[in-house]
N, C-alpha and C positions, 0 to 999 in steps of 0.2 A: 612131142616137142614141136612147139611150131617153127614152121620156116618158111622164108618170103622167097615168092617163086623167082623164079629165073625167066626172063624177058629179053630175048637180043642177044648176038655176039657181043653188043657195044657194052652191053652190061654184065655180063655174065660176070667179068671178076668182079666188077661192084658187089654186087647179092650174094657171090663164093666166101668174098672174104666178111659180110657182114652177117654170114652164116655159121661160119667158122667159128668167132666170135661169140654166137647166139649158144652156142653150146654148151661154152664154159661158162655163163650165166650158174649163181647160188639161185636157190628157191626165191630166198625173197628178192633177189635182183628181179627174177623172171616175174614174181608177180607184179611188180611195182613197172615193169617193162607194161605186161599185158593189161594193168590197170590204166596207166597212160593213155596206150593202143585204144583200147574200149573208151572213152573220153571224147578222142577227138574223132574216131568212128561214127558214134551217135552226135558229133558236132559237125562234124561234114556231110553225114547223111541230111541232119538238118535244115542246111545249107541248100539242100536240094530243094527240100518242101516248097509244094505249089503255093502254101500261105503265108507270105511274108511278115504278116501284121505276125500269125502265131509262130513264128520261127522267131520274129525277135524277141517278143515277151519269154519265152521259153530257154532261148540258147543266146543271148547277148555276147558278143566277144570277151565280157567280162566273166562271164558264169565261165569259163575254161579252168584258172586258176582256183579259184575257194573251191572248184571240184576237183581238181586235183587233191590240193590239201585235204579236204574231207574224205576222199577214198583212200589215200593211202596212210594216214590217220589213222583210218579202221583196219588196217591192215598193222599197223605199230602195236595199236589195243591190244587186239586177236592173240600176236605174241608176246603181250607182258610186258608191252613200254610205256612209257606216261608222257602226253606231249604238253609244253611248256602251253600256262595260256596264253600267252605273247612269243615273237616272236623270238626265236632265243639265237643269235647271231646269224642265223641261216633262215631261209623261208620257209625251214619245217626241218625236225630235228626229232626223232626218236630216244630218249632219254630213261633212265632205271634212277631211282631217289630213295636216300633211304631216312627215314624220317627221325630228325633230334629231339626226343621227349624234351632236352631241357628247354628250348626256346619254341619249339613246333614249327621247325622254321626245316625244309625237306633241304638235306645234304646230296649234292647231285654225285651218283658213285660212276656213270660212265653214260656216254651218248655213241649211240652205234648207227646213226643216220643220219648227214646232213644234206640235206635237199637243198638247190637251189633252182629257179625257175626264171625262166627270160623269156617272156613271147610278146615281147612286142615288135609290131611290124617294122618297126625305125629300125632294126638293129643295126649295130654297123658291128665288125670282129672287136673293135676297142672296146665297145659298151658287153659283147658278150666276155670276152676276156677278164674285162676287171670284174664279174659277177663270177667268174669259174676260177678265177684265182681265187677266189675266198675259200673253195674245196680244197686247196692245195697245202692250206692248213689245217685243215680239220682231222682230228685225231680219233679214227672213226672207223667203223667196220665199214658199212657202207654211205659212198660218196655219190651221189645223184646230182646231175646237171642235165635240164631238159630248155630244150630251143628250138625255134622254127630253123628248117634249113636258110642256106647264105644267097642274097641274089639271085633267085632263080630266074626270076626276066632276062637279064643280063646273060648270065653264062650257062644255065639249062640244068636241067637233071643228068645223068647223077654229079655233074661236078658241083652242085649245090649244096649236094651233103659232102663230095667227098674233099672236097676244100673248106670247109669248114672242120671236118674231122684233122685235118692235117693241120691246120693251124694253132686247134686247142691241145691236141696232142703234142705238141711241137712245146708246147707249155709244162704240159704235164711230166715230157721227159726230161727239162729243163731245171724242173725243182728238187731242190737237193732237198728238201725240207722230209720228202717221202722216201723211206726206204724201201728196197725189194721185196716185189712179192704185195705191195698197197693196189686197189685197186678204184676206178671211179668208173661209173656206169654212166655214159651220154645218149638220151634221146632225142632223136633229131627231127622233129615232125614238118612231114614234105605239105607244104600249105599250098600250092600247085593243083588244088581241086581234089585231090585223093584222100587228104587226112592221114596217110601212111604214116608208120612211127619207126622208124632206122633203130635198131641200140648199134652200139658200139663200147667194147669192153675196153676200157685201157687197164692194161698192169704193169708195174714198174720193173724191169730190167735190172 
């Protein structure tokens, strides 16, 4: 099981309790965690390369996203789901269909992943909020919401992830729409030069 090491007094319950958390991760939270991880790993490593011209042709700020969806895509495949060719309410959505001889037209029988993604550098909490409240609805086994941390110039690490976890969470125990026992998984990628990828498990109360 991985775990992110512990650095400082100042930090230690930052990493205890984002530890705590990493634990109770299902299988496929955790690979969709480590799929993430691996992503912007090889995108921050990148970042370092001496050759600029081939770091950009190679890693563009745009190749982040369509990599995400393509890896964890094949991770939906692998166990038996069919992903929408467009986008199907969410930015990626693992789906089962079962197909109507009469019309040939695939009857959707349940969706058990809805993915949403926010990395762009503008965010403000309104623009990430109204993208993670759309998970608030989703009637779904797993709930994915992946985001750069909040103002890190400003106010520093960790309160850049942990102010941000506390405002979306703050959301998430707010909606009545979800009963106990639902759960949504946040990634929070520290864009600060590390590429580090926080999860964070919420489960409803």
């Amino acid at each position: 099981m991985l775990r992110l090491r512990l650095a400082g007094d100042e930090k230690t319950n930052f990493y205890r309790n984002i530890n705590v958390r990493l634990i109770l991760l299902r299988h496929l939270e955790q690979r969709i965690f480590q799929t993430f991880a691996d992503i912007m790993q090889e995108y921050f490593d990148a970042m370092h390369d001496f050759n600029e011209k081939k770091r950009e042709n190679k890693y563009p700020k745009k190749w982040i996203t369509p990599e995400i969806k393509k890896r964890i895509t094949e991770i939906g495949i692998e166990n038996g789901y069919e992903i929408p060719k467009t986008e199907f309410l969410y930015d990626l959505t693992w789906c089962k269909y079962e197909n109507n001889k009469k019309d040939e037209a695939n009857i959707l029988i349940k969706m058990d992943l809805a993915l949403e993604s926010e990395l762009s550098v503008n965010n403000d909490i309104k623009q990430l909020r109204d993208d993670f409240n759309k998970l608030l609805v989703a009637y779904t086994k797993y709930r994915v919401f992946i985001c750069f941390e909040y103002q890190y110039n400003k106010i520093g690490f960790p309160n850049s992830v942990n102010h941000l976890i506390k405002e979306l969470e703050d959301s998430f125990n707010k909606c009545n729409n979800l009963p106990a026992g639902e759960r949504l998984l946040l990634l929070v990628c520290s864009d600060c030069g590390t590429g580090t990828v926080y999860p964070y498990l919420m489960i409803k109360s």
